[in-house]
N, C-alpha and C positions, 0 to 999 in steps of 0.2 A: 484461410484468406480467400478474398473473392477476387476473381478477373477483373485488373478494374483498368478500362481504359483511358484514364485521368492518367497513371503513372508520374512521369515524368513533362508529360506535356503542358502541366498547371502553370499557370504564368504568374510563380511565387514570386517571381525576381521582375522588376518593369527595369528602365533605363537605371537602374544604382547607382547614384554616387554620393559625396560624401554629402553632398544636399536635397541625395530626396535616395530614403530606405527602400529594400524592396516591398514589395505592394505587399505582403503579407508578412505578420512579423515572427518572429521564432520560432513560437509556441502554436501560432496557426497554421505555418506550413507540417510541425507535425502531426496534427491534428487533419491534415488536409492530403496527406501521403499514410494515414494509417489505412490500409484495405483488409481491415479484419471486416466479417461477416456483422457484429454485432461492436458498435463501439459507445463507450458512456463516457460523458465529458461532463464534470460536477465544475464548476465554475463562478467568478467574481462575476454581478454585472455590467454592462455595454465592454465588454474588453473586444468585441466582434468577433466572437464564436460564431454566431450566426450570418454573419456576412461573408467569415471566412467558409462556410459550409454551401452558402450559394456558389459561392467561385468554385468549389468539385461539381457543385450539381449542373451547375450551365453547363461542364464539357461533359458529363457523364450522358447527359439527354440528346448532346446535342451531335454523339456521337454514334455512330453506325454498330456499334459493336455495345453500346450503352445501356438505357434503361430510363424506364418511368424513372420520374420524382415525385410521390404525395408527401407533401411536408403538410405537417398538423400543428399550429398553433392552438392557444386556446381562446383566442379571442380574432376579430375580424381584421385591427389594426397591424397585429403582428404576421397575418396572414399576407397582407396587403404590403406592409415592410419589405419581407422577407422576397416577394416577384420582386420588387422595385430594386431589391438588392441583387436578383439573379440579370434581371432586365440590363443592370450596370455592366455585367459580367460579360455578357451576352456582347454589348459595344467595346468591352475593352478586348476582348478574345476577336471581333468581328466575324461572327459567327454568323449562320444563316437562321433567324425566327422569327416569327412573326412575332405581330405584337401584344402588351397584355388582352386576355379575355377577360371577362366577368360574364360568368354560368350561373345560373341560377339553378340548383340542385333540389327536389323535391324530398324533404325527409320525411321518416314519420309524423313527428309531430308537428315540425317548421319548416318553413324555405330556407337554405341557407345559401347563403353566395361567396362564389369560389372562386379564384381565381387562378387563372393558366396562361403559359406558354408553352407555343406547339414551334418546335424544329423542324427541320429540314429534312433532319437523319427520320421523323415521326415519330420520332421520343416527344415528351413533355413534363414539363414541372409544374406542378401542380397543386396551390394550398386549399387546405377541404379545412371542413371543423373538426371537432376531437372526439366524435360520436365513435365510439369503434366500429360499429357496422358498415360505416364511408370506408374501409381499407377491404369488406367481402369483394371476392371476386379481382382482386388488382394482383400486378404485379409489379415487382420494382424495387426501389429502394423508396423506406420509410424514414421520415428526420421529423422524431417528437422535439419541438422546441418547449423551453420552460415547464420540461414534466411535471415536476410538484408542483405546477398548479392544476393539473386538467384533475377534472371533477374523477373519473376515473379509471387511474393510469395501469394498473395488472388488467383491466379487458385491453383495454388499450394496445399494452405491450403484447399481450396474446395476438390479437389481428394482426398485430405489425410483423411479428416473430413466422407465422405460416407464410408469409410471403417468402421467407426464407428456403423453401422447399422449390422452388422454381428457381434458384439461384440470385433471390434477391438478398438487401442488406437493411440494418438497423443502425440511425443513428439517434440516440437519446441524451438530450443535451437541456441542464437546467443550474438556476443557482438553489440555494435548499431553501424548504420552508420546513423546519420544524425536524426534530428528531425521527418522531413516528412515521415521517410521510414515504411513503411508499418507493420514492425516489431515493431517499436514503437507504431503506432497505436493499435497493437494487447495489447502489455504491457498495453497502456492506460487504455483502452478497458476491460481485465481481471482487474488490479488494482481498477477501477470505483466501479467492481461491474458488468459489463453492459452485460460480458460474464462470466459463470460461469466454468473457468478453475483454476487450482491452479497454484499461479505465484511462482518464485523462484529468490534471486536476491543476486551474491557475488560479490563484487567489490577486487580488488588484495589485499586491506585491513583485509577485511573480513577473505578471503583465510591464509593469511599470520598471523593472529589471531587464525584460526585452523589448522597450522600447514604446511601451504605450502613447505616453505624455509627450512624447517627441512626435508620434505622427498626429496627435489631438493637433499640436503645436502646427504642425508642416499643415492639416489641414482647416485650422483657425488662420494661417499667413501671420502667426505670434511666432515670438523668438522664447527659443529653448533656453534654460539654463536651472542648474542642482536647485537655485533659489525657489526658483518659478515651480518646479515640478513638487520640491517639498510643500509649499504652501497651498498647491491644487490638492495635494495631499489632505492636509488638515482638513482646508475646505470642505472635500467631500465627507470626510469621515465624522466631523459636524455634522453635516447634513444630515446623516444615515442614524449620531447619538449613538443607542441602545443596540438598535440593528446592523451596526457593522461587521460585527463578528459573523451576519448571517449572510449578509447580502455580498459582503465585500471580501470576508477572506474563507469563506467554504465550511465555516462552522456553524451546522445544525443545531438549532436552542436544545438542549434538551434539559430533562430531571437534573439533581446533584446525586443518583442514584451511584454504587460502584459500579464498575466493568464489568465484575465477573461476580454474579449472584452466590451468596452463597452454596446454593442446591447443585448449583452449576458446575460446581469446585469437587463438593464431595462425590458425587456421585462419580468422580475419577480418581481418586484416592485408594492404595492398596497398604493393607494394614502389614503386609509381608517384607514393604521396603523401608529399611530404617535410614533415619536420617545419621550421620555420623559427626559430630560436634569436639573440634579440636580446639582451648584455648589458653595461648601460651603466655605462663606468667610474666609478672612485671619486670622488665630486667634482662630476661632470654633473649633479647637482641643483642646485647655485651657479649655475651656467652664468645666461647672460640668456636670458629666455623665446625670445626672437627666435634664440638661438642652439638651444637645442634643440628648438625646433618644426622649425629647416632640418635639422637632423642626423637627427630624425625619419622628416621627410620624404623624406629624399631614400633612409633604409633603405627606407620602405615603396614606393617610385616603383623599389628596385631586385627588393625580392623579393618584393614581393607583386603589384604589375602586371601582371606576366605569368602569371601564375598565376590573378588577380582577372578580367583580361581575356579569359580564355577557359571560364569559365563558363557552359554551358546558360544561357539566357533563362527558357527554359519549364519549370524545376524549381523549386520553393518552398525558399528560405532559411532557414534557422535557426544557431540557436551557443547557446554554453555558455558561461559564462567562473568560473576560477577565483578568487578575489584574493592575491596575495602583493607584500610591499614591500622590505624589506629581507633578508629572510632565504628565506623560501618564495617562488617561482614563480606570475606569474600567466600562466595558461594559456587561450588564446583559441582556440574551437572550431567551424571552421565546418560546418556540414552542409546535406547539400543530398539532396533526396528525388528517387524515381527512378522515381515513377511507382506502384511496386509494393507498397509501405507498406516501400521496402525504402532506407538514409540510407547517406550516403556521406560522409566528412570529407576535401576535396580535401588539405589541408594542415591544421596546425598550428601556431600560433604560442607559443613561451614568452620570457617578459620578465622579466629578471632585471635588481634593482638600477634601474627604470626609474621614472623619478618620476609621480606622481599622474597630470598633465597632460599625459604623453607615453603614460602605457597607454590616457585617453580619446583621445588622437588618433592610436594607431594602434586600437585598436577602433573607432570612426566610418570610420578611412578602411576596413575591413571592411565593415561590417555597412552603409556608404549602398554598395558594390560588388555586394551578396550580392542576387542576382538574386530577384525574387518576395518580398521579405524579409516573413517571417509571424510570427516571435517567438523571444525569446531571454531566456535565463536567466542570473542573474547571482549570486554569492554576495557576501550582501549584509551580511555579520558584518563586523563593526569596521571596519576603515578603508575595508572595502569597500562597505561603505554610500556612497560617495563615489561612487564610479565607477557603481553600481547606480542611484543617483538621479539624476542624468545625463544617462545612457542611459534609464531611462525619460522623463525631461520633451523627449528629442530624437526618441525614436519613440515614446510613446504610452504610455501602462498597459495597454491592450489588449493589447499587442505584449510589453510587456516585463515576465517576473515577476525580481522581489528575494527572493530567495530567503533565507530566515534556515533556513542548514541545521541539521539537531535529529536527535536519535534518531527522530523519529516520521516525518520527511521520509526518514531512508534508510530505515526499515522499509517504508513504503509504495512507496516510488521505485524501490530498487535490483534489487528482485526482473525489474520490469518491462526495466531494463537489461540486468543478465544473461541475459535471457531473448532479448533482441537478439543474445546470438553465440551461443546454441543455435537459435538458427531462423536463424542467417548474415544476417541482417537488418541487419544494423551494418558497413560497413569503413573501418578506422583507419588511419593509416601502419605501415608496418612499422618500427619502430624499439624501441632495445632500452629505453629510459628509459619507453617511452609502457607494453611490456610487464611492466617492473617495477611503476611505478605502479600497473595494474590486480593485480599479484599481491598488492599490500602489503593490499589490499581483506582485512579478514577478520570473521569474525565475534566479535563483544565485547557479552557481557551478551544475546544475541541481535539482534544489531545488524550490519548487514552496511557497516562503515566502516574507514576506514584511521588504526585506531587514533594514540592521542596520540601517543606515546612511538616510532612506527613510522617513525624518521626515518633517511634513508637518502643515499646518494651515488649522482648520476647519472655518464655515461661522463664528464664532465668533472672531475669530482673535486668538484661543487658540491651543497650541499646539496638534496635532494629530500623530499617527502609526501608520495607519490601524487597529486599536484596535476594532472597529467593525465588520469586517471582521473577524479575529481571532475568536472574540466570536461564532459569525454564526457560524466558521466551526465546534467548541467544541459544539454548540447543535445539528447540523447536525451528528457530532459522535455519542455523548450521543441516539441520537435516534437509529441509527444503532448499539451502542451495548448493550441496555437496555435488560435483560433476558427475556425469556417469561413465562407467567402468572401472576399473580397478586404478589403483594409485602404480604410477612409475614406480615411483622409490619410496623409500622405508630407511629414516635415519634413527637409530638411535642406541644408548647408549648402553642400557640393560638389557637383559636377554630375556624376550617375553616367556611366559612360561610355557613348559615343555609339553604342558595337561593342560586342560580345564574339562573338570565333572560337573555334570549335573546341569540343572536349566530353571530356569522359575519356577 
């Protein structure tokens, strides 16, 4: 985090009341209090990301303990915008600076003209063009506006980034152009995990849920109402046709290519781990309780025992679990860490046709086995709300998230998963169901899921969903958001075993 004298003195809040919002709407003021060193905001456009970024940069320059501002547009009008929007800032804070300059800057190959405000404090903000060589020699804070479009954004972000060494900051703020574009890469990239920047992300929805269309409205002097705001709706989304999905709600055009390549998959597949496939004939929910808790039992005493009992001690447990009842697969995931921030899935278990009370009692006789046990995930949609609340009242809420899976859970999630078999970070069984499942993974609407309609046959000739996949990615979460240090307490209801021999 960077010293940032803006803090709390931002003037997110003007006179409030129930007829006129504060000056900055939800989503901006956290975007306008985040003081990480490097922050990326992927965004719908005009929702005044940029306007909201002038309002930090006026008190940051204009203050004593502050800093340069070179904001880099890619063209001269946005450059020109973006003063006129700090110059606004400047009279509503009534702060002390002069007024716009226009410089004329000698490039290599062209003149460019820039333009500046100089402070009081002898900070200044300053927009330049997107040449990376205009940021040699600066310090301060950099704010790339509409990244995917500058001609060439990784030099770019390199000049911008060594400013960081003198205690300066990075703000990189765009809506996408395109899959492959460099600016996507960066989102991927922070989202994974893989750079450690704080990502930001409003789609016109979002915006319009905190109050967009009401201050368009407050500052058109139009009158608000659910009617008016739906039909500016449409309107735009007209307007935009084809390009909505890219401009308006933060989805990147890309391929109909899958998620996860195939090469991508195997090359983390371990032929040592067997998948374990239990499925219970037609009828076996009748059965008397006493009769299928033995039948149960006696599966998991034959193929999980030996498998459960030779577990490392000294590796931290986790799992994933999918839900299915009668038709889909529920898929139970165990992982175990290896020390190196690097998971291993000894086995797999899938239960078909298994009733309520037999998928929690072979999940418990799992998860009291799973050595160091630190947390696990559960999907927790429809029936599987059952099983998910459960398992949390038997290990804890600390321990166990319910997961209500959503578009905005795999946009945030899956990238970080994927990102587990390009760093080899992840080993699965080798098996051909567990690889199908991950390939059925694709992108929809900009959503990296195994679509509805993507229903499929495993080697048995029985229906599949990627249900194995799904599980991986809930124990690949579970592992990344388990707390640290050891668990308070420890309920349960068998006695774990008294040994485990052996190790991978």
């Amino acid at each position: 985090m960077m010293s940032d004298p803006v803090d709390d003195n931002i003037a997110v809040s003007g006179p409030a009341d129930e007829f006129e919002p504060p000056a900055l709407l939800p989503y901006q003021q956290v975007w306008a209090r985040d003081a990480n060193h490097v922050k990326v905001y992927e965004k719908s456009r005009r929702i005044g990301i940029s306007w909201s970024e002038a309002a930090v940069d006026a008190l940051l320059a204009a203050s004593g303990s502050g800093m340069d501002v070179w904001y880099v547009g890619y063209n001269r009008e946005m450059a020109l915008e973006f003063i006129n929007d700090t110059a606004f800032w400047v009279g509503h804070y009534k702060l002390a600076a002069g007024a716009v300059e226009e410089i004329l800057v000698a490039d290599e190959d062209r003149d460019i003209l820039s333009f500046r405000i100089r402070f009081a404090s002898g900070r200044r903000v300053t927009a330049l063009s997107s040449r990376p060589s205009n940021l040699r020699g600066k310090q301060g804070k950099v704010v790339i506006d509409e990244a995917a479009f500058h001609e060439n954004l990784p030099e770019l972000l390199k000049a911008g980034l060594a400013l960081l060494m003198w205690g300066g900051a990075v703000a990189v703020i765009s809506t996408h152009n395109g899959d492959d574009n460099p600016f996507n890469e960066l989102v991927k990239d922070v989202r994974s995990g893989r750079l450690p920047y704080s990502l930001h992300r409003t789609t016109l929805d979002d915006a319009l849920s905190e109050g967009l269309y009401r201050r368009i409205c407050l500052r058109l002097g139009s009158e608000w109402s659910p009617a008016a705001e739906t039909e500016w709706r449409r309107e735009l989304l007209d307007l935009y046709g084809e390009a909505a999905d890219e401009e308006l709600f933060c989805i990147p055009v890309r391929d109909s290519a899958t998620y996860f390549p195939r090469a991508l998959i195997e090359a983390c597949l371990d032929e040592t781990a067997p998948v374990l496939r239990w499925t219970c004939r037609p009828g076996f929910e009748e059965l008397g309780e006493g009769v299928r808790r033995k039948e149960a039992k006696e599966w998991c005493d034959l193929h999980l025992e030996p498998l459960l009992g030779g577990l490392p001690e000294n590796r931290a447990g986790y799992f994933g679990e999918d839900f299915g009842r009668s038709g889909d697969l529920t898929v139970i995931v165990p992982l175990l860490e290896d020390g190196n921030r690097r998971y291993r899935a000894p086995f797999i278990v899938e239960l078909r046709n298994a009733p309520f009370r037999q998928q929690e009692q072979v999940l418990f006789h799992i998860v009291d086995r799973l050595p160091r046990f630190a947390g696990g995930a559960l999907d927790a949609r429809g029936n599987g709300h059952y099983l998910a609340e459960v398992t949390m009242q038997r290990y804890g809420s600390y321990r166990i998230h319910q997961v209500m899976l959503s578009d905005r859970w795999y946009v945030e999630n899956m990238p970080s998963y994927r990102a587990a078999f390009e760093d080899r970070s992840i080993r699965l069984p080798r098996d051909p169901d567990v690889l199908d499942d991950h390939r059925s993974v694709r992108m929809e609407r900009g959503v990296p899921k195994v679509p509805a309609n993507a229903r499929g046959k495993g080697r048995d000739g029985l229906q599949r969903h990627g249900d194995s996949a799904v599980a991986c990615a809930l124990a690949w979460f579970a592992a990344h958001q388990a707390e640290s240090g050891p668990p308070e307490y420890e309920t349960v209801d068998e006695p774990r075993l008294a040994q485990r021999r052996g190790a991978w």
